[in-house]
N, C-alpha and C positions, 0 to 999 in steps of 0.2 A: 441495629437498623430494623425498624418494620419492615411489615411485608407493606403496608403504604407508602412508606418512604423509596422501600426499593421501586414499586409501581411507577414512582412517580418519576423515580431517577431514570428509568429503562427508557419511560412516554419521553421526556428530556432529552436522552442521548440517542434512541437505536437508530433513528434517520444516518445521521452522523457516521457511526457507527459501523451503522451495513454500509455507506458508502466507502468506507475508508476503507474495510474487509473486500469490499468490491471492486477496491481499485489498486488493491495487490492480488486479489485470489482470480477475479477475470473469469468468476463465473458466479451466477446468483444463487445456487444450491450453497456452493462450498461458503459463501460469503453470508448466506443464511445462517449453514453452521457455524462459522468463526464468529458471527456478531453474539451468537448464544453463549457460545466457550468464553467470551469475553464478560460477558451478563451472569457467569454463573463463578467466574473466577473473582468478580469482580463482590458479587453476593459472599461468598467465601473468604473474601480477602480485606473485606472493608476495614476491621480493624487495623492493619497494615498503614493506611493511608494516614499521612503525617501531616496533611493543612500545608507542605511546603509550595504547593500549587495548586493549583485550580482543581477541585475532581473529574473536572471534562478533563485536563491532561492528564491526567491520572488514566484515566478511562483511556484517550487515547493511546497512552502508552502501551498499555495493557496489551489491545488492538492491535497494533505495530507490530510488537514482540510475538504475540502469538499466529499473525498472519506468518512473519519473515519464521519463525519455528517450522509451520506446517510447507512454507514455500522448498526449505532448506530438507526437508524429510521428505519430498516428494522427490525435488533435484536426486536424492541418494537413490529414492527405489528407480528415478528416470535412466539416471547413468548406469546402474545394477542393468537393469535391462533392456532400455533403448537409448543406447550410445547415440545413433544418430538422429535419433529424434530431436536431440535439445543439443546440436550441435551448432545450428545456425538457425533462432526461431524466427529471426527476420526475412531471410529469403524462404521462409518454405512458407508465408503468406495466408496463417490460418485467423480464419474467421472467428471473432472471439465468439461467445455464446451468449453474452448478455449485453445490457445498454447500459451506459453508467450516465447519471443525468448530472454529472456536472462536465463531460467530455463534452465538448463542443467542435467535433465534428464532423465533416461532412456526409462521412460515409463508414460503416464497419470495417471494408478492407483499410482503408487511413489507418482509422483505429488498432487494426490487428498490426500493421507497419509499425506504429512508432509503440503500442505497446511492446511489440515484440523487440524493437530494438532498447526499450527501457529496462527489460529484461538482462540486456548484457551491458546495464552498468554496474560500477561496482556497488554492493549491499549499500554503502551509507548516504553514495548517492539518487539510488535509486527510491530508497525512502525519501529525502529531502525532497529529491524534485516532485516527487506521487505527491509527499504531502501540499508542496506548495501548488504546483501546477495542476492537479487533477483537484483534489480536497479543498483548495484556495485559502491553504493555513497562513497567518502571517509568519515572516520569519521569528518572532519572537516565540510563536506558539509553538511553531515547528523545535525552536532553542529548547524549549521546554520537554515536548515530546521527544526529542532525541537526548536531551541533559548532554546538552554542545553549547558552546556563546554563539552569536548572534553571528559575528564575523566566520564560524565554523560554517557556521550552515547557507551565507552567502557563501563561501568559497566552494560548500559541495554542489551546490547549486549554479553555480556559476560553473566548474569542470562538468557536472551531468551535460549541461546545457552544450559544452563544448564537444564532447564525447558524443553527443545528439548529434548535431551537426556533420560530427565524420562519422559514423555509423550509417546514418539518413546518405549523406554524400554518396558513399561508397554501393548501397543499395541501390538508391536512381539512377549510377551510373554503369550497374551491372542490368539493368532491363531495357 
């Protein structure tokens, strides 16, 4: 690959990109850095890529895997040393620090709510539902960046959404 090609491929995806690092990392520095990490693994690794899918999901994957890496490496230094920091991120009500432009709403505390309760789904639903409901992936793209069928990724999406639900419940009803 050129260095044209790669140019053009970056201009192509980092929108994308930094949204999708932006809407697991929940801040614009680290989502900065992780769209990079993805650009330079992605320069590094193109020979790898096997035409079995699209190179955007390629790319996304990439994305995914190395957000939920860095998410799961902080989890270990958070619990190492603030146990209760990330014990309940829903009720402790933190302001996230960036704006993610395809969130639509009303307000950052919302946002910091149902982020924070997206936080304590499980890993493969917490992807599925970011990708579809934040990212506005189809499920089949979503099928693709997660390499699950189509029915996998309605049904994680379908228990996120339920999990939403009693999470959200149990929060409104404790204020």
């Amino acid at each position: 690959m050129t260095e044209e090609d790669f140019h053009t491929l970056v201009l192509e995806n980092q929108d994308r990109i930094y949204n999708t690092c932006l809407g697991f990392m929940k801040n614009q520095e680290e989502a900065k850095d992780m769209s990079q990490e993805v650009f330079i693994h992605v320069y590094q690794n193109i020979e790898r890529f096997k035409g079995e899918s699209l190179l955007s999901t390629w790319i996304y994957r990439i994305a995914v895997n190395k957000c939920l890496e860095e998410i799961r490496k902080k989890g270990r230094q958070k619990r190492s040393a603030h146990l209760e920091d990330i014990a309940d991120p829903v009720i402790q009500n933190k302001t996230p620090d960036f704006f993610h432009p395809g969130l639509a709403l009303e307000n950052q505390q919302r946002a910091a709510i149902l982020f924070g309760a997206i936080e304590q789904l499980p890993e493969q639903q917490q992807v599925a539902f970011t990708l579809a409901k934040v990212e506005f992936l189809s499920y089949d793209e979503i099928s693709k960046v997660m390499n699950k069928s189509v029915s996998s990724v309605e049904s994680l999406i379908h228990r996120a959404k339920q999990n939403l639900q009693k999470i959200l419940k149990d929060y409104y009803e404790k204020i």
